[in-house]
Structure formats: C-alpha cells, structure tokens
C-alpha positions in Angstrom: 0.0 0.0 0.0 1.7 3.1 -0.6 -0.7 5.1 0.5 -1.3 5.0 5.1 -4.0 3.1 6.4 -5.4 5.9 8.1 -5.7 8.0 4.6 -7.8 5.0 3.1 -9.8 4.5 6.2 -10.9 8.2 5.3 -11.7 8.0 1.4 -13.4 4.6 2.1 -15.8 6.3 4.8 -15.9 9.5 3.0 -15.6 9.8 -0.7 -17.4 9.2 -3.4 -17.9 5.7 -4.9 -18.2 4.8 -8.6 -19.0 1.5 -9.4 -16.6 0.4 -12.6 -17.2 -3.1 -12.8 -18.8 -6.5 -11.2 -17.1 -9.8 -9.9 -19.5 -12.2 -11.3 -17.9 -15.1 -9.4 -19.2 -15.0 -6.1 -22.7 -15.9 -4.7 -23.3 -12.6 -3.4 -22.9 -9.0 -5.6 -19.3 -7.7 -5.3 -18.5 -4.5 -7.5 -15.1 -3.1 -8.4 -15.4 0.7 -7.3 -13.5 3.9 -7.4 -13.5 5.7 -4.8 -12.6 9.8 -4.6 -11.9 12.1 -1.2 -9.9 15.0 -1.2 -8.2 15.0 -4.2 -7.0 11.2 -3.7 -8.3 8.0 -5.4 -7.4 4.2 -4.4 -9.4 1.1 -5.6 -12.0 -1.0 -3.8 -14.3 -3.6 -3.6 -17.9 -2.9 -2.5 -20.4 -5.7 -1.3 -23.9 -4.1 -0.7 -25.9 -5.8 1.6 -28.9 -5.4 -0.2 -26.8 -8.2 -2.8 -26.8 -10.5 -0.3 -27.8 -14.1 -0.9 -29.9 -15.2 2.4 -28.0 -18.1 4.5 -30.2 -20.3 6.7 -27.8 -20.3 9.6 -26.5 -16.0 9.3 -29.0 -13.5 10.6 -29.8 -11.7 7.0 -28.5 -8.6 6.0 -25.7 -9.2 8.5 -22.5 -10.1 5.6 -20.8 -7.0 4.8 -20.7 -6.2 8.7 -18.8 -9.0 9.2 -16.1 -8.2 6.8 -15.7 -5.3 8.8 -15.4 -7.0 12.0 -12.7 -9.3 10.4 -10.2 -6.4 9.9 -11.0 -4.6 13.1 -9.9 -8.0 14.5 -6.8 -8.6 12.4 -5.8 -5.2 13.6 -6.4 -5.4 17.4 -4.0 -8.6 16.7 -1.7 -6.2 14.8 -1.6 -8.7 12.3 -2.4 -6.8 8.9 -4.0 -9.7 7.6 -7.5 -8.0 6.4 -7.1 -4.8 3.7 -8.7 -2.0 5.4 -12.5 -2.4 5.4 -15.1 0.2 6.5 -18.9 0.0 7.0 -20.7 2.8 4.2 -23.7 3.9 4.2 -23.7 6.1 1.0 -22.7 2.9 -1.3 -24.0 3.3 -4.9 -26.7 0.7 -3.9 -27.0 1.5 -0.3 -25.1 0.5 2.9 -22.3 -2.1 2.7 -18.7 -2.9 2.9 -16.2 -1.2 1.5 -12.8 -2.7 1.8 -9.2 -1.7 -0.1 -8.8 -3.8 -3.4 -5.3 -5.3 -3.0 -3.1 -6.2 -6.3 -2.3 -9.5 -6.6 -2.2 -12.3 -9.5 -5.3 -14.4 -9.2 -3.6 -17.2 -10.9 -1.4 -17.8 -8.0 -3.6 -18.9 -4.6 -3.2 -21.7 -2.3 -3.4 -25.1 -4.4 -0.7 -23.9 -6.4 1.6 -21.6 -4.1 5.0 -22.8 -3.7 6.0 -24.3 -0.3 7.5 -21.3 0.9 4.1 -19.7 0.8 2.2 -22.2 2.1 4.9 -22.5 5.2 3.3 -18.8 5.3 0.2 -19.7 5.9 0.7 -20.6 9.8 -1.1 -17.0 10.8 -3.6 -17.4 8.1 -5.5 -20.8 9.8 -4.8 -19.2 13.6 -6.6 -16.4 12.2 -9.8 -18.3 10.5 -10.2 -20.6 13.8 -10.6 -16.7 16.2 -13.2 -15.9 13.3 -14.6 -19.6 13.0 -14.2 -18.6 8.9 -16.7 -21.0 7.3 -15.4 -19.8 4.3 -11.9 -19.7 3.5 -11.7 -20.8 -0.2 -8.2 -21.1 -1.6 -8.9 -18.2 -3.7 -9.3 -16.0 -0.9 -5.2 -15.9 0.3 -3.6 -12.8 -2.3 -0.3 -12.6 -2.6 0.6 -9.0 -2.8 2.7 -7.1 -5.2 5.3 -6.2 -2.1 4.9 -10.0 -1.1 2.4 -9.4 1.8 0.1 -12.5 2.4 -3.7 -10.7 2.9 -7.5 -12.4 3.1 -10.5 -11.8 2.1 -14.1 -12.8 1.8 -15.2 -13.0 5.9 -19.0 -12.5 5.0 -19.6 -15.7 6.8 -17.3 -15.8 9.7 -18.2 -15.4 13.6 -21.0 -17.8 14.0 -21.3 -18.8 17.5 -21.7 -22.6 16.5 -18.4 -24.0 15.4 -18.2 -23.6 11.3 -15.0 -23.8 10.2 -14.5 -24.5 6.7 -11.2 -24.1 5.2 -8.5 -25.7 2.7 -5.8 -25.0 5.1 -5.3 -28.1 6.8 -1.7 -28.4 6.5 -0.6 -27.9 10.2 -3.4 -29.5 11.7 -2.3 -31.2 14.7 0.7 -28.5 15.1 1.8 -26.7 18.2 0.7 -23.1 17.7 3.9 -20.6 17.9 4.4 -19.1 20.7 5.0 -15.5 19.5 0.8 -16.3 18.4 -0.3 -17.7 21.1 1.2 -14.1 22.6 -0.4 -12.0 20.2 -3.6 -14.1 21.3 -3.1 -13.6 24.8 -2.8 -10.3 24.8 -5.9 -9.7 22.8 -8.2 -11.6 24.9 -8.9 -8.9 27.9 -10.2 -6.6 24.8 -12.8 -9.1 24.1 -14.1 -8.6 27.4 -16.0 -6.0 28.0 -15.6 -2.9 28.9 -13.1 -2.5 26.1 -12.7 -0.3 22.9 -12.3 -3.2 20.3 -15.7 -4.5 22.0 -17.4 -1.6 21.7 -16.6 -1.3 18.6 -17.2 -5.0 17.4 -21.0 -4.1 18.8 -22.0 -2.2 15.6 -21.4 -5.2 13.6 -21.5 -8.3 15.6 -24.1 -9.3 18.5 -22.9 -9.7 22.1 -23.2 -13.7 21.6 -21.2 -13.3 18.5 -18.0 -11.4 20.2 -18.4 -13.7 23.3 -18.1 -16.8 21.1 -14.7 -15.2 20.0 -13.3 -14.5 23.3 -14.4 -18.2 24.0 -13.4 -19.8 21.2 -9.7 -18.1 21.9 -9.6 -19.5 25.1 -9.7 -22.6 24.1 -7.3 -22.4 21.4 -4.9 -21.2 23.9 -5.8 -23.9 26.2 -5.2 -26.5 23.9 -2.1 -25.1 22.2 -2.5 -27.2 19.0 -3.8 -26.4 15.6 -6.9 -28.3 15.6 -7.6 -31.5 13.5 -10.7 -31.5 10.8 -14.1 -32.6 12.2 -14.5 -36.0 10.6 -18.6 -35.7 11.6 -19.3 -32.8 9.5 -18.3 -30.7 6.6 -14.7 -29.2 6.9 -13.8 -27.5 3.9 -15.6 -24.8 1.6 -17.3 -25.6 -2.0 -16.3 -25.1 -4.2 -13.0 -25.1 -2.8 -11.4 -22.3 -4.8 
C-alpha cells in the first residue's frame, strides 16, 4: 500500500464511490469501485448488503458487517492480515462494505503456491479458527505485489456454532507458535467487556457473537495445537477455490 492506512480508512468512509465493474464469481454481488476524497483516489471492492444471498444459519443482511469485523480483529492482533474495510452507508446501492482492493495475481492462490508460501500460511488458519471462517476458499489468500500475504471474503465468519470451513489443513495437529499464542493472549482482555475493540465490534457483531470469539480463543490457547478437521461434518468450503 503506498498510501497510510489511516488516509484509506478516510476516502473509504468518505468519498465518493463509482462503481466500474462486477465480480460475477461470487454468490453474493461484489463490485469493483472507485472511490474519490480530497483529491486522492485508491481502488476497492464494495459488497452491498442489499446483494446479499440469504443463508439459513446467518442472521440476513448481516454479511458485509462481518467483513468489517474481520479487519477490526486482524488489527487489534496487529496482524495486517485484512485490507482495510469500512462500513458505508452512502454505497451506490445503499449501505455495505467497503474494503481496499489489493493487487495481486489471481492465478497464484493456495493449491498452487510454492512451499514457501504455504509454510506462510501458519497466521492465516490461527486467524480463520478466532473468526470460526466458514469460508476460507483457496482463492481468498492474495499474494501482494510487495509480497504481503492478505485475506479476504469473511462475509460468513463469527457464528457462535463451530463452522470452520477451510482448505488449510496443512498444520493440523501442530503446536501453535508461541510469538501467536502471545499475540492471542494479549488480545483476549479486549474481548471482554468494557473495552474499545468490544465496543466497537457491537456495531457489527451481536454480544453472543463477540463472546463466542473470546471463547473460542480460550480454548485455542488452552489446547495449544492447531486443531484437526471434524470428521462428523463438513470441513472444507465448496467449491474449494
């Protein structure tokens, strides 16, 4: 990014968006914007929620706040993980996500990454068990142009049931790093309220929701292993890229 994160934060909560394309991919509607404050112009991609496909199992309407949620998380883990994301209500087709559109090739993603990106990937499937990512299609790790490793897609992430879904299985039955299980540590007394990062998870995830993250990293910790796949259920995404 060569512009701060704080100067993106502020065109993608206050400039103008124009919608320049679709991503026809997904199951939801995902536009390519531009987006203009001040004189200065960056990229993004916009998911109204008014485009969103109703799940049986996510309250409706509730998508695009939860990609919002995912990088206020990756950043109270000071992790850089999530491109900045904001919450808009002025989107060309009413309120929804706005997050920074990182460069990237999409021919490269997980199933063909070489082994010294997937040995990467370590932070990446700590990251999706906090969120409980039911989601996390091997198109969804981007390689950046200055070699930073960042995710995307959380629309259906923070269930309070266990959901995870993911291709990254490779360090299932690991000992989780200790400079993570740190990071973690340190993170959960600001899931508990009364906190900022709480607070601020509130406008986008219910109390039950943020509780289920506190708990669910207490466990992790606890356990101090990545976890194996659930052999009783559904562990990986379709399709899954």
């Amino acid at each position: 990014m060569t512009l701060s994160t704080d100067t993106i934060l502020d065109i993608l909560q206050h400039g103008t968006t124009t919608i320049k394309g679709e991503f026809l991919w997904g199951s939801n509607y995902t536009f390519l914007v531009d987006v203009e404050h001040n004189g200065s112009a960056l990229q993004a991609v916009y998911k109204p929620t008014r485009g969103e496909r109703p799940l049986w199992d996510f309250p409706a309407a509730t998508l695009a706040r939860r990609e919002v949620a995912a990088y206020l998380l990756s950043e109270a883990l000071d992790w850089c993980l999530v491109p900045p994301t904001v919450y808009t209500r002025k989107g060309p087709v009413g309120p929804g996500s706005l997050q920074y559109f990182i460069e990237h090739d999409p021919e490269y993603h997980y199933f063909n990454f070489k082994d010294a990106d997937r040995q990467r990937l370590r932070p990446v499937a700590f990251f999706d068990i906090i969120i409980n990512n039911a989601d996390r299609k091997g198109s969804h790790i981007l390689i950046g142009s200055d070699n930073h490793i960042w995710l995307i897609d959380h629309g259906i992430c923070f269930h309070v049931e266990d959901k995870l879904r993911t291709v990254i299985w490779d360090f299932a039955g690991e000992r989780i790093p200790e400079n993570m299980c740190g990071d973690l540590h340190h993170l959960l007394p600001k899931l508990r309220e009364p906190s900022g990062l709480v607070s601020d998870l509130k406008r986008y995830l219910s109390s039950d929701e943020i509780n289920a993250v506190a708990s669910r990293s207490e466990r992790l910790l606890a356990s101090n292993h990545f976890p194996n796949p659930h052999t009783s259920r559904r562990f990986q995404p379709w399709p899954p890229l």
